[in-house]
N, C-alpha and C positions, 0 to 999 in steps of 0.2 A: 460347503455352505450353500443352502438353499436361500431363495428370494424368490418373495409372494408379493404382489400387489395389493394394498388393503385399503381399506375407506379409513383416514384419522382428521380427529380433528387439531389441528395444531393452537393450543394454549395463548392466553394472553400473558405473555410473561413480563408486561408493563413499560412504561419507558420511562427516562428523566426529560421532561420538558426542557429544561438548561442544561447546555454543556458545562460538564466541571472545568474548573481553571487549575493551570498545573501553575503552583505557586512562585514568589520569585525565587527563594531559596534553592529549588530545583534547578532553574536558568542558571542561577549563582555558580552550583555544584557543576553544573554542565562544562561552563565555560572554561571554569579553574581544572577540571578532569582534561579538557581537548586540550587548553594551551601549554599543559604541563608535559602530555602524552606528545606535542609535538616538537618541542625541544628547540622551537626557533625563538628569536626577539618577536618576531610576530608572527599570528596565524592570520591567515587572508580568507575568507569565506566568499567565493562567489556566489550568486544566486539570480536567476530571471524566472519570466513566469511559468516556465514550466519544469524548471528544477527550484524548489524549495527545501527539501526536505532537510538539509544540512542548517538553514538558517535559521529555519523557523524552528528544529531543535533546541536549537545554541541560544537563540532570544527571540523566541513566541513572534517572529515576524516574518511576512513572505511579501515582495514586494508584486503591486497591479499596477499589469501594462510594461511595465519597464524594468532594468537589472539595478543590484544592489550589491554591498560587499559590507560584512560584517570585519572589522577590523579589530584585532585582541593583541593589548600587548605589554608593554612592561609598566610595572606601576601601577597594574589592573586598567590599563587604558582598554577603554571601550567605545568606541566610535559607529556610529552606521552611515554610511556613503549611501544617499538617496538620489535619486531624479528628482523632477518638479513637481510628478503626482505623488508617488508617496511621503516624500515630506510630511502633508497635513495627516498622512495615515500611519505615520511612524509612533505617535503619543501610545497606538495599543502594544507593541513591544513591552515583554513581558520582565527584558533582561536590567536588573536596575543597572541606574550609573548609565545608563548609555547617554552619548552623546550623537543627535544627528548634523553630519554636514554634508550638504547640496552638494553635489557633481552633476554640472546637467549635462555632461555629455553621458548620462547614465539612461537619458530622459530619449523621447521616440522623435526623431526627425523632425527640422520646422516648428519643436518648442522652442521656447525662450532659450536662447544661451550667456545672455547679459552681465549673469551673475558672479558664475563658476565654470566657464565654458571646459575648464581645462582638468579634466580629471591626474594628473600627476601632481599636479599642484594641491587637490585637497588631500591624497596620496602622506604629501610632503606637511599639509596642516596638521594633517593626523598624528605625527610623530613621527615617520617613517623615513628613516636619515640614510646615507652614506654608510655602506661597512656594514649594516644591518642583514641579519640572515631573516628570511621569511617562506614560512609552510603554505602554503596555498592549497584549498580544501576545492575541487570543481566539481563538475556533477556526476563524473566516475574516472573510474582509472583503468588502465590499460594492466594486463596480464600478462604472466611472462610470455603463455607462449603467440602472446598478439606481435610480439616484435623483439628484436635482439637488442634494443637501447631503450630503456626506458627512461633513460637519465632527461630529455627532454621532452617527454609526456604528458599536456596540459589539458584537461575539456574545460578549458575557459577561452573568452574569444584574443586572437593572437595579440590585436593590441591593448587591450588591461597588463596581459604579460609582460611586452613590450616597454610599459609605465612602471610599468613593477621593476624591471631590472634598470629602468635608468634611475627610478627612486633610489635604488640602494647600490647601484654603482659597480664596478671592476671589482671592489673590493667586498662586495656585498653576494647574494644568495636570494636562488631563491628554486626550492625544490618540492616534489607535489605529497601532499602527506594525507590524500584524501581519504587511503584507505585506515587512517586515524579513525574516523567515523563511520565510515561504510563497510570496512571489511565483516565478511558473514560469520568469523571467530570472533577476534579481539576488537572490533570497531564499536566506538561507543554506541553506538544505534543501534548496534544490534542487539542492547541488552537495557528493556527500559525497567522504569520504574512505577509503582501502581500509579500514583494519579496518570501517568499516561497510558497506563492501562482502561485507566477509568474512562477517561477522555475516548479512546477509539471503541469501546463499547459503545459508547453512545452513540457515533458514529454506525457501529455494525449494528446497530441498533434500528436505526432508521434508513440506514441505505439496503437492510433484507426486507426491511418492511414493507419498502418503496417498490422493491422486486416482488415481491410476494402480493401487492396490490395488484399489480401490473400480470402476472399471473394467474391470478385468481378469478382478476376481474373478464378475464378473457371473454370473446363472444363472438359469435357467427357476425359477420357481418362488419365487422373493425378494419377500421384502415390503421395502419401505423402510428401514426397519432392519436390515433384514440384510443389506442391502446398504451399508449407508452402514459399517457397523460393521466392514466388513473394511479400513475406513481404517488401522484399527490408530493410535488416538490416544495420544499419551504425554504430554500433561499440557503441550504447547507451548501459550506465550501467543498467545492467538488476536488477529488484528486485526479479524476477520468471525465471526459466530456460522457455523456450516457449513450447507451446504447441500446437498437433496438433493430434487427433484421428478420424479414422471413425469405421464403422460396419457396416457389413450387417445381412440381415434378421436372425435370429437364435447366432448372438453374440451381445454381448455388447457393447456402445462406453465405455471408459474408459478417462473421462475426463483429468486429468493426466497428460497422456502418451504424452510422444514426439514422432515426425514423424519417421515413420518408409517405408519403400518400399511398404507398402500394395496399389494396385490399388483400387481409388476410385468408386464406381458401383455406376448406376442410383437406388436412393429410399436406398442409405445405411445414416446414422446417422452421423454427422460430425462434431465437436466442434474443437476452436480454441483461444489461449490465448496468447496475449504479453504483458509483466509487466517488464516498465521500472521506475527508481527513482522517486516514487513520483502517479503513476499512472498504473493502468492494464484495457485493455478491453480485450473481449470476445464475440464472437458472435457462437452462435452450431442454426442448423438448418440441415433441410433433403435435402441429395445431388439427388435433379430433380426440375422441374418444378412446381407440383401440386400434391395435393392432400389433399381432402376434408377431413376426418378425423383428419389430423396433421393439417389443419390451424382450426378448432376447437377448437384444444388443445391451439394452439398460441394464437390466439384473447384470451381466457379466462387468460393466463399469460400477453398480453398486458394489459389489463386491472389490474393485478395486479400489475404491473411497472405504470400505471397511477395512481394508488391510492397511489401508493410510493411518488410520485410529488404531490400531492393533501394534502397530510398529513402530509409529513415533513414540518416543519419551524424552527426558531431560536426560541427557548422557548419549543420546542415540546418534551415529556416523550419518551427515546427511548422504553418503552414496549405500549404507544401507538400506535408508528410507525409500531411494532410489529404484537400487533393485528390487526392492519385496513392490513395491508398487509397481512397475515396470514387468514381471515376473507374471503379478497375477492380472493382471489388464494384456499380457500376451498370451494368456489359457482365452480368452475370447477376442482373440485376432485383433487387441485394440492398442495402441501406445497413446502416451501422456505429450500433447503437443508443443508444451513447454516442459519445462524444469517442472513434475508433482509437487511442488510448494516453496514459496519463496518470502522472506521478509518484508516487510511492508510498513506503511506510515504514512508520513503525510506526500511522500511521491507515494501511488500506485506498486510499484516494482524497488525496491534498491537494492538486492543482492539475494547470494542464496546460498548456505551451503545442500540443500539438495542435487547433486550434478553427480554424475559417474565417478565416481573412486575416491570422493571427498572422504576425506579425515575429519571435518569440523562438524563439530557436534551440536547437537540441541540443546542451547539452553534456557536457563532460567530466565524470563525477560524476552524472551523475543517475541516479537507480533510477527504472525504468520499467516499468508493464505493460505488455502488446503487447494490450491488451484490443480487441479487434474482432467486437463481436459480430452476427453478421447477420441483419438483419431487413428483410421478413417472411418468416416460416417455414408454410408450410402447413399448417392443421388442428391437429393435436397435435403437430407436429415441434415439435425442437431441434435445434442446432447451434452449438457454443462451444468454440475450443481459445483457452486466455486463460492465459499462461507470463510470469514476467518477466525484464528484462532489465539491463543494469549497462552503460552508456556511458563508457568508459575511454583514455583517450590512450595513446599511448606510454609517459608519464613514471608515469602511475597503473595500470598494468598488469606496470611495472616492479616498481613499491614494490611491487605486489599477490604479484607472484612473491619477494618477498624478504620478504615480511614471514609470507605465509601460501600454501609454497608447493604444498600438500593442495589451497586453493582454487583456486589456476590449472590445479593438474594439470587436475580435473575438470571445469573450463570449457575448456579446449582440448580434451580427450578429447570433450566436446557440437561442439562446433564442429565437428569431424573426421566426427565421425557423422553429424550434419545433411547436411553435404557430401558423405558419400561413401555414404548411405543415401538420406535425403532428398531428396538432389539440388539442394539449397541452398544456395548461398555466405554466410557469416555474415560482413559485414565485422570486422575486426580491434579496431574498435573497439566495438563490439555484444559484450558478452560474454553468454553464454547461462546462467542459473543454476539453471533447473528441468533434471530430471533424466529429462523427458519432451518434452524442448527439439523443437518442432513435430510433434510426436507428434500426424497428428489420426485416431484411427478413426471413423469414420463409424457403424458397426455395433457394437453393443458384445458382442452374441453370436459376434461376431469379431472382437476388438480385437488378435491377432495382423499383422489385417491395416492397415496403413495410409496415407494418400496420399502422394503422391512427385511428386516432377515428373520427365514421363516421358524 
């Protein structure tokens, strides 16, 4: 495969001003799929602010400032255990039937404890008796070969557990079943459904836009923040705090780092991230015009994001994705710094079957990054085009066009451009959701220009 640098203009392929709402029906199905697939009296959802992804699944709620626990259990009980702030922010929970009740030891330090000081005791309001067996969902799970007992494996803080098992006593349970929702095969999250499809378009929607402002608008002369601020932010729930570093000759970029006042110089190294609900891109390139060495290095990582599109499909082993990616990013001395592609939502990151010698396969329903970032990079360089992705069948591409069909237009209008600009075939099942769908410039003092296969 060759790769040319070309002048393109990339398309307005339109946005939805409103996020769509994934309905309650869906929450409804949600819940009754995890509490069923978990096999206890109750399932226990932990969640703080910076693991949500599990709750805000299960009932369209993430709690601010402080932790929360979604509790599901016989009879269709539905409870959410809040602190002091979220309380009044509990009404937008999506999941019906729920019932909120205050725990303020849920709440941060030096609030109010007046009320509900004692979280076992709302524990005990909730239903949660004596003898009772309980699944507890935390914000990941331990592997086999992390340890030789997993039987006592929690990522929830030791005293909730603590309350937990004197709620339900000697005779009671209580064991971790997080990989119910997070595992990269069978976990319910790893396999959504359109409106949530629809939802994190929208998302990849605005958070490449935002990148691609911030890119475009590049300029001799920009400190950090002036440059990051041509994001144009509107107030979207972030999944990643944003990102934006450079370097010059003799330092490092530090991909990372948030913007700071450093003046950006011609030929310094420059990477850039926004990671809103559902979706993150990322574009790093060298801040000038030219230079032959660094697009060297580029074309042989396009071509390793072409082979990403070539060999994903629906059925596809994530450790063959692995190796073909992996394979052809080491024909140019380059390896992939993470996992080449990992599941996604409303955390950044929650699992992957891309890794060495997985068996688990790509399927229908999963939101995906195409995250491939190559390393090592020379001196002060960067290099990163990281866009996500939406793996859809026949039958969920169907619904996606009949339920929301704004979202299909502009995912086949990317498909078409890729193809018939980029010069790359999107399979049918790969839907492309950023609006900067393989957009890599190399140059950011000419980000008109960009790689294609020649």
């Amino acid at each position: 495969m060759s790769v040319e640098l070309k002048p393109i203009t990339i398309p307005d392929f339109g946005a939805a001003h409103q996020a769509p709402r994934i309905p309650a029906e869906i929450y409804e199905a949600r819940v009754r799929a995890a509490y069923a697939k978990a096999g206890t009296d109750w399932l226990v959802v932990y969640a703080d602010r910076e693991h949500i992804a599990a709750i805000t699944y299960l009932a369209g709620f993430e709690p601010r400032f402080e932790e929360a626990f979604l509790l599901l259990g016989p009879g269709d009980r539905r409870v959410l255990l809040t602190g002091n702030e979220s309380e009044s922010y509990a009404p937008l929970a999506g999941l019906p039937g729920l019932e909120v009740l205050v725990a303020q030891s849920l709440s941060l330090m030096g609030q109010d404890r007046s009320r509900f000081p004692r979280i076992i005791d709302r524990f005990r309001d909730a239903g949660i008796k004596q003898g009772d067996s309980i699944g507890l969902v935390g914000w990941k799970y331990l592997e086999a070969e992390e340890d030789e007992d997993l039987s006592d494996a929690f990522f929830v803080p030791a005293v909730h557990l603590a309350m937990l098992r004197r709620a339900v006593g000697e005779s009671g349970s209580v064991r971790d079943v997080t990989a119910v929702l997070f595992h990269p095969g069978h976990g319910l999250m790893a396999k959504l459904d359109a409106d949530q499809l629809a939802v994190f378009e929208w998302a990849a929607t605005r958070a490449s836009l935002a990148v691609w402002r911030i890119v475009s608008g590049a300029r001799e002369g920009d400190d950090e923040f002036r440059a990051a601020a041509r994001m144009g932010y509107a107030a979207e729930p972030l999944n990643v705090h944003t990102m934006l570093a450079s370097a010059s000759p003799g330092e490092t970029v530090i991909g990372l780092r948030s913007a700071n006042g450093r003046k950006i110089g011609r030929g310094d190294g420059i990477t850039t991230a926004v990671g809103m609900w559902g979706a993150l891109a990322s574009r790093a390139g060298l801040f000038d015009e030219e230079n032959g060495e660094f697009l060297k290095i580029a074309s042989a990582y396009f071509e390793g994001l072409a082979t990403w599109y070539d060999t994903a499909d629906i059925g596809v082993a994530g450790g063959t994705l692995y190796e073909a990616v992996t394979a052809k990013l080491a024909e140019g001395n380059l390896r992939s710094a993470l996992n080449p592609g990992h599941l996604t939502g409303y955390e950044e990151w929650t699992h992957s079957p891309v890794r060495p010698g997985s068996t688990e396969t790509l399927a229908s329903g999963m939101a995906f990054q195409v995250d491939v970032i190559p390393v090592p990079m020379p001196g002060n360089w960067a290099l990163n085009s990281e866009d996500p992705v939406f793996f859809a069948d026949e039958a969920l591409r169907a619904e996606l066009k009949a339920k929301h069909p704004e979202t299909h237009a502009r995912i086949e209008a990317r498909r078409a451009f890729v193809r018939d600009q980029i010069g790359i075939t999107i399979k049918s099942n790969i839907l492309p959701l950023s609006s900067t769908p393989l957009c890599v410039p190399p140059f950011w003092l000419k980000s008109s220009h960009l790689l294609t296969k020649a």
